[in-house]
gemmi code that builds the backbone of each chain (N, CA, C; Angstrom):
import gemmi

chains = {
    "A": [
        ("UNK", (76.955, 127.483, 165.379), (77.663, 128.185, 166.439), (76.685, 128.530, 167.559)),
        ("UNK", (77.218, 128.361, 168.748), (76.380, 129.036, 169.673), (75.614, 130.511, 170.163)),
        ("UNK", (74.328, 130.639, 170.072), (73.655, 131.940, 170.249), (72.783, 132.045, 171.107)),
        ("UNK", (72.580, 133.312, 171.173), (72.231, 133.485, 172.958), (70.872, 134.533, 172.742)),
        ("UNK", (69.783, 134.648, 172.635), (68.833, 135.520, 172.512), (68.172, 135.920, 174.163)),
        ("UNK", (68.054, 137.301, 174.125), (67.378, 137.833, 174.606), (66.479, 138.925, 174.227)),
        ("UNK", (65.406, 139.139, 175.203), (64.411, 140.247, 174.184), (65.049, 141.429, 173.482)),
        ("UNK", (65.055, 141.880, 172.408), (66.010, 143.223, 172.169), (65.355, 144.500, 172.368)),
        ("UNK", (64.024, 144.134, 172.536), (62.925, 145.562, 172.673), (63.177, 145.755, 174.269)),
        ("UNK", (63.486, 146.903, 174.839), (63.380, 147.681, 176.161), (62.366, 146.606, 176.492)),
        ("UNK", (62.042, 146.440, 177.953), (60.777, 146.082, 178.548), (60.223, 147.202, 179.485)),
        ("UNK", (59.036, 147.684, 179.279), (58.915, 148.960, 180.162), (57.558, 148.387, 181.241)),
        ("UNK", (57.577, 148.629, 182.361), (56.539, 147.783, 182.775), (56.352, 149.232, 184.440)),
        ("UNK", (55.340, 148.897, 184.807), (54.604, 149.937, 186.063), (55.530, 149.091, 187.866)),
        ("UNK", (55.468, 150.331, 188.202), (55.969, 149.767, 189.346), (55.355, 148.799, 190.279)),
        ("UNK", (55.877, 148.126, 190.913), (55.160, 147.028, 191.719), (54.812, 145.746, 191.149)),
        ("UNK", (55.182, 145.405, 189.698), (54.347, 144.989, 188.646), (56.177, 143.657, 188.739)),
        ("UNK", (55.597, 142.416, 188.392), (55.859, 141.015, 188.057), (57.287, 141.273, 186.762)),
        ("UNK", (58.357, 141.769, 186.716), (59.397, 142.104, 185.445), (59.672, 140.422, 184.731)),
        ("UNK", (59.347, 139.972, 183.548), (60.023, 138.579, 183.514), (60.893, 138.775, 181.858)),
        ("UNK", (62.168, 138.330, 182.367), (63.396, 138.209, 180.775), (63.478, 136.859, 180.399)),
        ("UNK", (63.519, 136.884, 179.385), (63.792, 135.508, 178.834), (65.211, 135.493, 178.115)),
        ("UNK", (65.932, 134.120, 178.026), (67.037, 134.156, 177.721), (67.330, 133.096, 177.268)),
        ("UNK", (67.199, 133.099, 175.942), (67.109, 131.428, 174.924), (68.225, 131.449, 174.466)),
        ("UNK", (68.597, 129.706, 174.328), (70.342, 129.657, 173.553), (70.029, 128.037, 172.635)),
        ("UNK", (71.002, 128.102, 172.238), (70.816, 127.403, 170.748), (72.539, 126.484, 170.979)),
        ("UNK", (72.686, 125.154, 169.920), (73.558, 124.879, 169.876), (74.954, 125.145, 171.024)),
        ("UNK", (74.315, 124.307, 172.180), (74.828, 125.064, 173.355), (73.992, 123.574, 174.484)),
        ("UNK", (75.146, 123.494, 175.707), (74.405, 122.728, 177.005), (75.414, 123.049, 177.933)),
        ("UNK", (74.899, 124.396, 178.229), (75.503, 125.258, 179.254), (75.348, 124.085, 180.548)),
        ("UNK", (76.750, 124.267, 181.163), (76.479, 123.027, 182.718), (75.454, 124.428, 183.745)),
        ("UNK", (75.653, 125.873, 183.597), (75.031, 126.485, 184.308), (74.846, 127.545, 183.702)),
        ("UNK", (74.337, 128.647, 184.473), (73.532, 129.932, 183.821), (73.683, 130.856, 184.817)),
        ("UNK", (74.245, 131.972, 184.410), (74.393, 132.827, 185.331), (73.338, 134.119, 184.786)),
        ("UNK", (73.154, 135.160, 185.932), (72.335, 136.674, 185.809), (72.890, 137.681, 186.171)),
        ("UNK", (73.272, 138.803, 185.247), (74.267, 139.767, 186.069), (72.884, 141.231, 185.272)),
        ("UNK", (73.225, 142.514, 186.559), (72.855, 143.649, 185.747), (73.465, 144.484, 185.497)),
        ("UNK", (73.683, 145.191, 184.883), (74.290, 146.588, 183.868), (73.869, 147.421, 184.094)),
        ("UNK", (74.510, 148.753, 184.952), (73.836, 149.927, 184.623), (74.795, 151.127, 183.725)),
        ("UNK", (74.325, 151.839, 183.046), (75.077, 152.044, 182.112), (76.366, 153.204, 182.285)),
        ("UNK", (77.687, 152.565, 181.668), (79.276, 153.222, 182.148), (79.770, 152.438, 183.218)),
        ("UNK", (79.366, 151.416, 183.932), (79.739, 150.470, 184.982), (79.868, 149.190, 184.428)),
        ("UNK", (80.586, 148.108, 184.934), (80.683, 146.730, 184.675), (79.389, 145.905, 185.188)),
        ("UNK", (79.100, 145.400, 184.361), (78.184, 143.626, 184.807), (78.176, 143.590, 186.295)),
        ("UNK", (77.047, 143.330, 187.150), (77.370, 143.291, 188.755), (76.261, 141.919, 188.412)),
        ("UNK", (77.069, 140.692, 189.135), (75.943, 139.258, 189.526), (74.782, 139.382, 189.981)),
        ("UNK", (74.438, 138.651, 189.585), (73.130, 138.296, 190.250), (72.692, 137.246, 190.718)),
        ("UNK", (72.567, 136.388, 189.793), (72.234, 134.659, 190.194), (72.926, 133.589, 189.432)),
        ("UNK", (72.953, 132.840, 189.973), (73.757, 131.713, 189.604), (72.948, 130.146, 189.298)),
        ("UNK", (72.139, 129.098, 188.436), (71.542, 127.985, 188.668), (72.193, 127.269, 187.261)),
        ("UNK", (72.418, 125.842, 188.662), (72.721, 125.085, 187.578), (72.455, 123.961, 186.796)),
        ("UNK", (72.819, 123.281, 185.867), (71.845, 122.708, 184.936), (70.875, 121.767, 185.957)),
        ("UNK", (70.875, 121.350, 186.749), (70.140, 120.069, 187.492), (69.426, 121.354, 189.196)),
        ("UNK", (69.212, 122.195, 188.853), (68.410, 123.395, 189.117), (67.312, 123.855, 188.353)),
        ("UNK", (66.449, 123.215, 188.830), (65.320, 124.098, 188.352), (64.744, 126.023, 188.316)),
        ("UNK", (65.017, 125.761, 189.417), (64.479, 127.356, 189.970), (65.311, 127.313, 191.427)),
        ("UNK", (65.699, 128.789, 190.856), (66.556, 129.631, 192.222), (66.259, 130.966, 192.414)),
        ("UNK", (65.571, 131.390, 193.826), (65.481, 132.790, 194.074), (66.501, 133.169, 194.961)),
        ("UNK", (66.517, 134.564, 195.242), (66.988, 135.421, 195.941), (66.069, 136.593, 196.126)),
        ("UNK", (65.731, 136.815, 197.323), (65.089, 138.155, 197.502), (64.031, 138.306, 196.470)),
        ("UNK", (63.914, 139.376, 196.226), (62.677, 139.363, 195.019), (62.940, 139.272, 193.534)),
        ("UNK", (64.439, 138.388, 193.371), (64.508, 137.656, 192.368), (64.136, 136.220, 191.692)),
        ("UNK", (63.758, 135.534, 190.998), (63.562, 134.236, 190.760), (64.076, 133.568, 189.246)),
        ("UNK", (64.665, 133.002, 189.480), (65.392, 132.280, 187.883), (64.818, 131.096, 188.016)),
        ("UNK", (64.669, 130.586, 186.486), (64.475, 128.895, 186.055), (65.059, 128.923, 184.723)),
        ("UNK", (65.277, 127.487, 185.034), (66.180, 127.002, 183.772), (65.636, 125.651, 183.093)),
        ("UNK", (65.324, 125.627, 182.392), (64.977, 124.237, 181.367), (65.906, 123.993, 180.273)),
        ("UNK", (66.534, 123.502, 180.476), (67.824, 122.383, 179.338), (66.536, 122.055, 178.361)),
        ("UNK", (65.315, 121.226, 178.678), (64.832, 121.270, 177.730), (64.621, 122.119, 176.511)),
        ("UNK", (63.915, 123.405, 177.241), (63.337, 124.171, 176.523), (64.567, 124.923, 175.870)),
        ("UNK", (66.057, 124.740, 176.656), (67.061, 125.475, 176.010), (66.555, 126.938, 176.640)),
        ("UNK", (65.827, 127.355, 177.626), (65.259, 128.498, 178.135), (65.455, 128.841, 179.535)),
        ("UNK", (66.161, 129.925, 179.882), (66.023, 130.292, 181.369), (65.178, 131.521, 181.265)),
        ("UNK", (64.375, 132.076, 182.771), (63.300, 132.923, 182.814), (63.815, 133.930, 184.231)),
        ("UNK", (63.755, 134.933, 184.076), (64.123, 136.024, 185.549), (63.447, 136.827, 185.486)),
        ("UNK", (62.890, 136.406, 186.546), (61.858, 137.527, 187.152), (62.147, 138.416, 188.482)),
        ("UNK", (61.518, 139.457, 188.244), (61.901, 140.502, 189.207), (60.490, 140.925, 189.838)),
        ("UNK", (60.281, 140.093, 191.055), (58.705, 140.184, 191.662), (58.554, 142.389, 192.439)),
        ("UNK", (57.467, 142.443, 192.304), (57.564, 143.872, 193.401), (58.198, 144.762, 192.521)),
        ("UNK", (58.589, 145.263, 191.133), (59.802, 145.574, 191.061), (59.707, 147.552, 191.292)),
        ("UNK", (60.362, 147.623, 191.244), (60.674, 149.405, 191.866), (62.144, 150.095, 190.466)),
        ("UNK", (61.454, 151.456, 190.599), (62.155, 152.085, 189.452), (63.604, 152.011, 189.642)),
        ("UNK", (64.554, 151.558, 190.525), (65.994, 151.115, 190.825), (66.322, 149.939, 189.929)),
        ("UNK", (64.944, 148.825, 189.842), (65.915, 147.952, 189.233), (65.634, 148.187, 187.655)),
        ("UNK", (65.535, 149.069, 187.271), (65.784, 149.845, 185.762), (67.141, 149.712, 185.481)),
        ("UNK", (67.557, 148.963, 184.393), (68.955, 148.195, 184.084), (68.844, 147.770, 182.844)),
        ("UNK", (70.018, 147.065, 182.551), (69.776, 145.676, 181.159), (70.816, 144.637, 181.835)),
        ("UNK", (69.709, 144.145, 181.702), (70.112, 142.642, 182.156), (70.539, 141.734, 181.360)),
        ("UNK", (71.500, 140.774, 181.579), (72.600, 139.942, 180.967), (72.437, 138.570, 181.273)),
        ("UNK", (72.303, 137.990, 180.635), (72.326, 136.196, 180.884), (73.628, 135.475, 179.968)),
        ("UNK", (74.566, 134.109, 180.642), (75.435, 134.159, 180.637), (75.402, 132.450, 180.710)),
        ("UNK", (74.808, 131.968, 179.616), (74.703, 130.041, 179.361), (75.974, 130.166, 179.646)),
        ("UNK", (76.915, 129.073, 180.458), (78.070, 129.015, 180.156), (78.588, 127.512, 180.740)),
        ("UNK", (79.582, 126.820, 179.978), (80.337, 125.506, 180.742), (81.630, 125.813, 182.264)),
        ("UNK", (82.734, 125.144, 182.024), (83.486, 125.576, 183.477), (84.903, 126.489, 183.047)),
        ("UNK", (84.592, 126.779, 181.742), (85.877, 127.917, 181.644), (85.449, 129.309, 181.441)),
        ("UNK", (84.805, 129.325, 180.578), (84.243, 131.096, 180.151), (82.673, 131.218, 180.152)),
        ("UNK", (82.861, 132.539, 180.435), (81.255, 133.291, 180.236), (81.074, 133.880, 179.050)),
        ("UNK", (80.037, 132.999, 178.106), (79.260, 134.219, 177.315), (78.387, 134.827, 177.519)),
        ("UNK", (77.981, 135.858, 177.215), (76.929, 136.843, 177.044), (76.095, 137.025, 176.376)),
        ("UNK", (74.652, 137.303, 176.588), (73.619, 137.682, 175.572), (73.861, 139.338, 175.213)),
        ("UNK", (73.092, 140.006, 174.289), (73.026, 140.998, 174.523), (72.311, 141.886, 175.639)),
        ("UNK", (71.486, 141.447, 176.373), (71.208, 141.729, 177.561), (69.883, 142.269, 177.020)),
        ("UNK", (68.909, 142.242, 177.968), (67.394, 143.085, 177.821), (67.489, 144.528, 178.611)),
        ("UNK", (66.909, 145.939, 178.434), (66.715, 147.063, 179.428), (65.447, 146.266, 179.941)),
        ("UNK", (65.240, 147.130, 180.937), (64.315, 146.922, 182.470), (64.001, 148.337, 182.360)),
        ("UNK", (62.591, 149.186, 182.129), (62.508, 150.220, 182.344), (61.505, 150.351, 183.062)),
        ("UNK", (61.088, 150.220, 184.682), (60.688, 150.684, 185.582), (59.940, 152.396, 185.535)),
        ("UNK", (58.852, 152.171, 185.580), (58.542, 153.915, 185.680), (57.136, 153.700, 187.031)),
        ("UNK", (57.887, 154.619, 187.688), (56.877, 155.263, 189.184), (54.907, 154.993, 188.741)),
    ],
    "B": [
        ("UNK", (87.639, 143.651, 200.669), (88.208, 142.879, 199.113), (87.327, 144.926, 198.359)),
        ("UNK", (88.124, 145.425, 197.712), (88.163, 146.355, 197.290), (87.373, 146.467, 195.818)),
        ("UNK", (87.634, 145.288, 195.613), (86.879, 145.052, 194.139), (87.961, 144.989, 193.110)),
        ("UNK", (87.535, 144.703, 192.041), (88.162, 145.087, 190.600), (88.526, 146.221, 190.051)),
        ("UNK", (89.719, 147.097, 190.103), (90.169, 148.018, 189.235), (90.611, 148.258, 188.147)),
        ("UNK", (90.435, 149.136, 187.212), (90.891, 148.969, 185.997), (91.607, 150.358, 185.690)),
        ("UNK", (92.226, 150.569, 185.167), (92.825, 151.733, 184.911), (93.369, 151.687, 182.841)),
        ("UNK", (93.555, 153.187, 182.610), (92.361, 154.482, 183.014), (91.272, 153.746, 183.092)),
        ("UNK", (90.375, 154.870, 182.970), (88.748, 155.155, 183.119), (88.067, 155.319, 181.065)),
        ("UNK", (88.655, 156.110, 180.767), (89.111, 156.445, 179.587), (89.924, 156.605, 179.240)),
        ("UNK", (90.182, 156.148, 177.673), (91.075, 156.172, 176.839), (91.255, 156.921, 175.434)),
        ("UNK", (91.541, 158.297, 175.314), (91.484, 158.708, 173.886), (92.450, 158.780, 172.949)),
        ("UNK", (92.455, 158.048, 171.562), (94.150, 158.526, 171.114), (94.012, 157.920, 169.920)),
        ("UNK", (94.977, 158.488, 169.076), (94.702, 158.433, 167.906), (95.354, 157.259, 167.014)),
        ("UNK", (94.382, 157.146, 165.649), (94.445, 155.878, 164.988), (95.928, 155.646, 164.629)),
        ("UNK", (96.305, 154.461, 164.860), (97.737, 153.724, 164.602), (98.883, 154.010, 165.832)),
        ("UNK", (97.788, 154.503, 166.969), (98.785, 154.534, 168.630), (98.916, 153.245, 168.593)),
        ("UNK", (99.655, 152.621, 170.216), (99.472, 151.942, 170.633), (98.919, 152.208, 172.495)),
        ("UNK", (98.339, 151.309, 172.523), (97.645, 151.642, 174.268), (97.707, 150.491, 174.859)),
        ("UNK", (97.841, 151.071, 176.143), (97.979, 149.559, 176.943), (96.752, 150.033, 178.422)),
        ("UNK", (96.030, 148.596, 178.894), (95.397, 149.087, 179.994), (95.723, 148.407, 180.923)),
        ("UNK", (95.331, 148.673, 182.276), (95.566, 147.872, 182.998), (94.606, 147.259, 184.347)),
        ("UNK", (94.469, 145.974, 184.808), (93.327, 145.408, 185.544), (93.787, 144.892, 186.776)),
        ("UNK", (93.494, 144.951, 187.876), (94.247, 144.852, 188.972), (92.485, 143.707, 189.478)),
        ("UNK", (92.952, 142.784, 189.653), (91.986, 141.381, 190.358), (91.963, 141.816, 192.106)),
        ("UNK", (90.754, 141.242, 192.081), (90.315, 141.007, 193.485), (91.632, 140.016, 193.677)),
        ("UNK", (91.836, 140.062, 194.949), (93.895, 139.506, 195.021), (93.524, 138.037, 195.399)),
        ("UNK", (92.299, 137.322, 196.069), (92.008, 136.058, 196.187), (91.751, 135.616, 195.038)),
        ("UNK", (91.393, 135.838, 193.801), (91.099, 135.305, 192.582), (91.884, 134.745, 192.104)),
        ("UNK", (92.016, 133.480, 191.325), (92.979, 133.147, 190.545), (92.412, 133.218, 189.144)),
        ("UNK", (91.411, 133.523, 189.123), (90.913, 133.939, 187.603), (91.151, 135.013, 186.838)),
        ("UNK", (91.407, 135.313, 185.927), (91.138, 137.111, 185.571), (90.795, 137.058, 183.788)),
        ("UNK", (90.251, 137.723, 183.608), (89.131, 137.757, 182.053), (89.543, 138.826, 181.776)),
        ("UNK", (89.559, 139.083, 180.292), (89.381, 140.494, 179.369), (88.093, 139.855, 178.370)),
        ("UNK", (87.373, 141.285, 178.586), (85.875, 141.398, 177.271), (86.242, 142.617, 176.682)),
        ("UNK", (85.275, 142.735, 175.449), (85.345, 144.054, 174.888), (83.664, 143.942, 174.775)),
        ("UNK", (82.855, 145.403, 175.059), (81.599, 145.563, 174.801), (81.562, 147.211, 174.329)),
        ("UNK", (80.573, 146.625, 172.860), (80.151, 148.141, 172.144), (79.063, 148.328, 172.447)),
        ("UNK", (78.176, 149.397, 171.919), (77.210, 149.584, 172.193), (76.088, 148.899, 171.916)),
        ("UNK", (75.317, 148.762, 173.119), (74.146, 148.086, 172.534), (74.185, 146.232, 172.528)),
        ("UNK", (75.021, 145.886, 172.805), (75.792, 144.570, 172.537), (76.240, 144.132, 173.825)),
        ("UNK", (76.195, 142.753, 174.532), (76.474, 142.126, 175.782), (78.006, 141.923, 176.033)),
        ("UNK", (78.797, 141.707, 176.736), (80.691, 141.634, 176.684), (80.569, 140.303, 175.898)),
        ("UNK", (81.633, 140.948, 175.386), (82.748, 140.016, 174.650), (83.565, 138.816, 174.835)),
        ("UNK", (83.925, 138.066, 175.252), (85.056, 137.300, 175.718), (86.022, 137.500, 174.852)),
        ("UNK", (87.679, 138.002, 175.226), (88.406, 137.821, 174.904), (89.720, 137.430, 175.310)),
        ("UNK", (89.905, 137.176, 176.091), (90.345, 136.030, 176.502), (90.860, 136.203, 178.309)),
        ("UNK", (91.715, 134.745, 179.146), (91.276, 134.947, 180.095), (92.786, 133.897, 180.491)),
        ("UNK", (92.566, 134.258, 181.668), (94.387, 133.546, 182.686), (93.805, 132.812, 184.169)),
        ("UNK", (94.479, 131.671, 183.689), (94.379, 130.958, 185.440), (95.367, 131.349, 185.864)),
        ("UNK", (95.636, 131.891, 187.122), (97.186, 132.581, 187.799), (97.940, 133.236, 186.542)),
        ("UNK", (99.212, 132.613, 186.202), (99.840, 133.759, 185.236), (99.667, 132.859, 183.834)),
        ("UNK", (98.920, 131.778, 183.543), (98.499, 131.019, 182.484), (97.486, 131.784, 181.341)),
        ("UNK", (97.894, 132.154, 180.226), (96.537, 132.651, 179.989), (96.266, 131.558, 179.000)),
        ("UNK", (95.043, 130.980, 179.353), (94.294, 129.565, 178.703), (93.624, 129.280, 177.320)),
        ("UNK", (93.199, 130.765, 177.210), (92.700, 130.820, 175.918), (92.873, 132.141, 175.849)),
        ("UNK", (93.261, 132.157, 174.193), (93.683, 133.381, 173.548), (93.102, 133.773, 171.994)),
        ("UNK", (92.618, 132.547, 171.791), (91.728, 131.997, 170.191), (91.094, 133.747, 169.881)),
        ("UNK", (90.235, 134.194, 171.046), (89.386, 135.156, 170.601), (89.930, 136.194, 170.653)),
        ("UNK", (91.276, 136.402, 170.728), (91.621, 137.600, 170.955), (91.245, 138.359, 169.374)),
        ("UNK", (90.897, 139.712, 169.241), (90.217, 139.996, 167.640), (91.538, 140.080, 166.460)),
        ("UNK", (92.163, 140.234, 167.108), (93.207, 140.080, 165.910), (95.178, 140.202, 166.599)),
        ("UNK", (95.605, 139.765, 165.912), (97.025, 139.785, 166.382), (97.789, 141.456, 166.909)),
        ("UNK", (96.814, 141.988, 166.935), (97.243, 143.447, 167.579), (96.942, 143.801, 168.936)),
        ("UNK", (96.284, 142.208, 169.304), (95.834, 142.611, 170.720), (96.515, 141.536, 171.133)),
        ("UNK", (97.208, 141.711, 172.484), (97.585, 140.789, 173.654), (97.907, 141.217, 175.248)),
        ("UNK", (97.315, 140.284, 175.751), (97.002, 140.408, 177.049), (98.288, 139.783, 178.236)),
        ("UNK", (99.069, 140.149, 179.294), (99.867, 139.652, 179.716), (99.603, 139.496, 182.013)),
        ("UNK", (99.953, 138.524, 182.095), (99.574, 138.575, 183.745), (100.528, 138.081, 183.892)),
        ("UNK", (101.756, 138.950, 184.091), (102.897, 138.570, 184.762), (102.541, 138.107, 186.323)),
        ("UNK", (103.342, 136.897, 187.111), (103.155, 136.960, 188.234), (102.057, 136.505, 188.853)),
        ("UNK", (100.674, 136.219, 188.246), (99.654, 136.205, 187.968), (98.714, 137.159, 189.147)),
        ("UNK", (99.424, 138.477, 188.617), (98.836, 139.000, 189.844), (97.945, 140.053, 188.923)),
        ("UNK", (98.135, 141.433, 188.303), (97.614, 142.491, 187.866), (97.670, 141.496, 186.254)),
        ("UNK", (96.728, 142.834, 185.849), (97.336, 141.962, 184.376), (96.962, 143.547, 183.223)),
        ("UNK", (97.489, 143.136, 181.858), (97.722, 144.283, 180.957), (97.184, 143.677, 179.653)),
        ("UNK", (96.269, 144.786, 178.874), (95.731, 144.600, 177.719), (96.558, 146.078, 176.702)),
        ("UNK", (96.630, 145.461, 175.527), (97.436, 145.839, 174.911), (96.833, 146.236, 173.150)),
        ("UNK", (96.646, 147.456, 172.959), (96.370, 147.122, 171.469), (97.371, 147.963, 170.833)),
        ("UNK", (98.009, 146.927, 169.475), (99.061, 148.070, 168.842), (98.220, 148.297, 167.326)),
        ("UNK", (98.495, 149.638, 166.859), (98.470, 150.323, 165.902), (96.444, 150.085, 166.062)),
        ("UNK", (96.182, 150.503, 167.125), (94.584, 151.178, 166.631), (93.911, 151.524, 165.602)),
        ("UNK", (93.140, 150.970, 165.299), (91.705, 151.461, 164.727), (90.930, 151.722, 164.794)),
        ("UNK", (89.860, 152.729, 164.633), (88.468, 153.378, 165.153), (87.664, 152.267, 165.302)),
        ("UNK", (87.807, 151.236, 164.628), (87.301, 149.630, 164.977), (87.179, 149.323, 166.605)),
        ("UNK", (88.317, 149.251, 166.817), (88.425, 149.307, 168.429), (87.803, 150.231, 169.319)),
        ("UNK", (87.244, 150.922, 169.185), (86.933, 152.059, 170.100), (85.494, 151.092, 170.944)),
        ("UNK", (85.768, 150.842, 171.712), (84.331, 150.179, 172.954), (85.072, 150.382, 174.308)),
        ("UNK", (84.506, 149.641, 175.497), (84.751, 149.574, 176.433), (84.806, 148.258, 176.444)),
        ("UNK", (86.240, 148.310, 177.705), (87.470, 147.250, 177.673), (87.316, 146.836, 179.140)),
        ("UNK", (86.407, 145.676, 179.609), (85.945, 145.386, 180.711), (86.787, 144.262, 181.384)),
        ("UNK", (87.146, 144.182, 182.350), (88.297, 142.922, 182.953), (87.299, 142.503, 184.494)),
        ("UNK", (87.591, 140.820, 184.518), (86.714, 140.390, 185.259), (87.512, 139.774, 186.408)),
        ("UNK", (87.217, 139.351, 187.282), (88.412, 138.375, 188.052), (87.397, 136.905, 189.016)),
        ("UNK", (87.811, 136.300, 189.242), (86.856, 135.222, 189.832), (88.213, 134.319, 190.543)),
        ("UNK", (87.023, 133.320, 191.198), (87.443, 131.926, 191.774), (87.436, 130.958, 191.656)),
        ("UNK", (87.957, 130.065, 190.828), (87.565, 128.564, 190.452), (87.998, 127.738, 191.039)),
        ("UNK", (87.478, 126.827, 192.008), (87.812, 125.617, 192.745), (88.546, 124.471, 191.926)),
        ("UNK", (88.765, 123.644, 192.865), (89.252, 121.919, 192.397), (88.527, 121.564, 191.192)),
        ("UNK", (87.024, 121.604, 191.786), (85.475, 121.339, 190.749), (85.415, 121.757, 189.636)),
        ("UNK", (85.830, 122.579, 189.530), (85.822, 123.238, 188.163), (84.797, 123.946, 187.954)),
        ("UNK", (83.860, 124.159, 189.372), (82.601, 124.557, 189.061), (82.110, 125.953, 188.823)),
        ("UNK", (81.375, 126.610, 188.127), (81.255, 127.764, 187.758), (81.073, 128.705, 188.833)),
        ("UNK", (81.939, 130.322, 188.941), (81.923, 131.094, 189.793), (81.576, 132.134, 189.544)),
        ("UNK", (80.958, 133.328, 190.076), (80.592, 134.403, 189.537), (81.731, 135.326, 188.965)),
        ("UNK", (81.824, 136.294, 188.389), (82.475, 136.700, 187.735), (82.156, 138.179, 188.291)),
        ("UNK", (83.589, 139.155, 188.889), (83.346, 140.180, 189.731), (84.414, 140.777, 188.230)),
        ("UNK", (83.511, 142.558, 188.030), (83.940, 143.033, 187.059), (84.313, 144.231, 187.489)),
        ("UNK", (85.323, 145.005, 186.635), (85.827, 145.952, 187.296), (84.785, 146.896, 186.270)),
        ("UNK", (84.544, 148.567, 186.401), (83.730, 149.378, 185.657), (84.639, 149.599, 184.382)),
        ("UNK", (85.308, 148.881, 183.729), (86.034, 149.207, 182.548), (86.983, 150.459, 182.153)),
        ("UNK", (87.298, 150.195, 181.011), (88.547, 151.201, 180.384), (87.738, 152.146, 178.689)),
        ("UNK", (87.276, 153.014, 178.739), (86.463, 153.249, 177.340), (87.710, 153.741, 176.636)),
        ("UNK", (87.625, 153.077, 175.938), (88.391, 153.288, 174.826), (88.144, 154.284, 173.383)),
        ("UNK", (88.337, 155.430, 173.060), (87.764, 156.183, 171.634), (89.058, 156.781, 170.909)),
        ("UNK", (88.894, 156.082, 169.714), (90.141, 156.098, 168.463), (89.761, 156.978, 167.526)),
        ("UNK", (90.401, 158.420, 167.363), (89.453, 159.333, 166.510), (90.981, 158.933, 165.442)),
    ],
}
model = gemmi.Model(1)
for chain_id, residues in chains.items():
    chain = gemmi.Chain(chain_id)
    for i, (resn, *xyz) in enumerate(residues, 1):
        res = gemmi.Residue()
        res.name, res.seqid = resn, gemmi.SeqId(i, " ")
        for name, pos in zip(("N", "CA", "C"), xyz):
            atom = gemmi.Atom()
            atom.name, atom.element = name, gemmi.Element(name[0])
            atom.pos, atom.b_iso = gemmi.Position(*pos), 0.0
            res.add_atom(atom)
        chain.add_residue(res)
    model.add_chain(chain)
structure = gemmi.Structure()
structure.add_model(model)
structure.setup_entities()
């Protein structure tokens, strides 16, 4: 069956400092990969979108990659600042539904 | 575009009610999703409607739950005779899917919490 790993330990990291999630899947050839964040009592808000024949896609001081090989996408959060303290969600998926990982926290401290 | 609403906010009531919620789509969407997420744990898929089609229903968790989009406009989640089992938050999504079929982001409303004492 298809499974979706992400780190389950908090990531706590210093401000200004390089944030990177990993988001491995198994038995699975997602056509794309989506990034949404969570803050907690609110819904999933997007983030990024790359798809399988995408290597790497930024936005702002975001950056995703995706390897079909490795079965591995990577998001990084360059600069990062105690706001983007979250848990983040990755979302292998084909052209009907989104699954979900359990998502990683982001804990940003000043 | 106002976003995704969901109504209630919370939900409290007791084991062997029945409850119904309700999800109002961004109105350009022809997509609309129901998840369930507990704690600690990423959403759920449970199931989801092109216009008033709902396409897949496989995951719904058990025959006490069903979901309806009359019209394919708002749509309604439904659980009869509750169980403290159920108690998470009841998240509804809405999107856009082209000709392509190609994948669209998925705009979520802040959910329905659900707690079954």
């Amino acid at each position: 069956s298809q499974k979706i790993e992400q780190n389950s330990e908090a990531l706590n990291i210093q401000e200004g400092k390089t944030a990177t999630l990993t988001c491995n899947y198994t038995n699975y050839s997602p056509a794309y990969l989506q990034w949404y964040r969570q803050d907690p009592g609110r819904g999933p808000v997007f983030l990024l979108l790359i798809r399988e024949n995408e290597k790497e896609k930024r936005k702002e001081r975001l950056k995703v990659t995706f390897d079909t090989t490795l079965k591995q996408s990577l998001f990084h959060i360059t600069a990062s600042q105690p706001a983007d303290s979250a848990t983040y969600l990755c979302a292998p998926s084909g052209y009907s539904t989104l699954t979900f990982g359990k998502g990683t926290m982001l804990l940003v401290s000043p | 575009d106002t976003g995704v609403s969901q109504d209630p906010r919370h939900k409290i009531t007791k084991r062997g009610q029945n409850v119904t919620f309700r999800c109002d789509p961004i109105s350009e969407h022809n997509r609309l999703y129901w998840y369930r997420q507990t704690l600690g744990q990423g959403p759920e898929f449970l199931t989801y409607f092109q216009n008033e089609a709902q396409l897949e229903k496989s995951r719904l968790l058990s025959d006490r739950f069903s979901a309806e989009r009359p019209k394919g406009s708002f749509s309604t989640l439904e659980i009869q005779r509750t169980e403290q089992g159920d108690s998470a938050m009841y998240l509804c999504a809405s999107s856009f899917m082209d000709w392509t079929g190609s994948g669209s982001p998925l705009h979520f409303g802040n959910g329905t919490r659900l707690t079954v004492t």
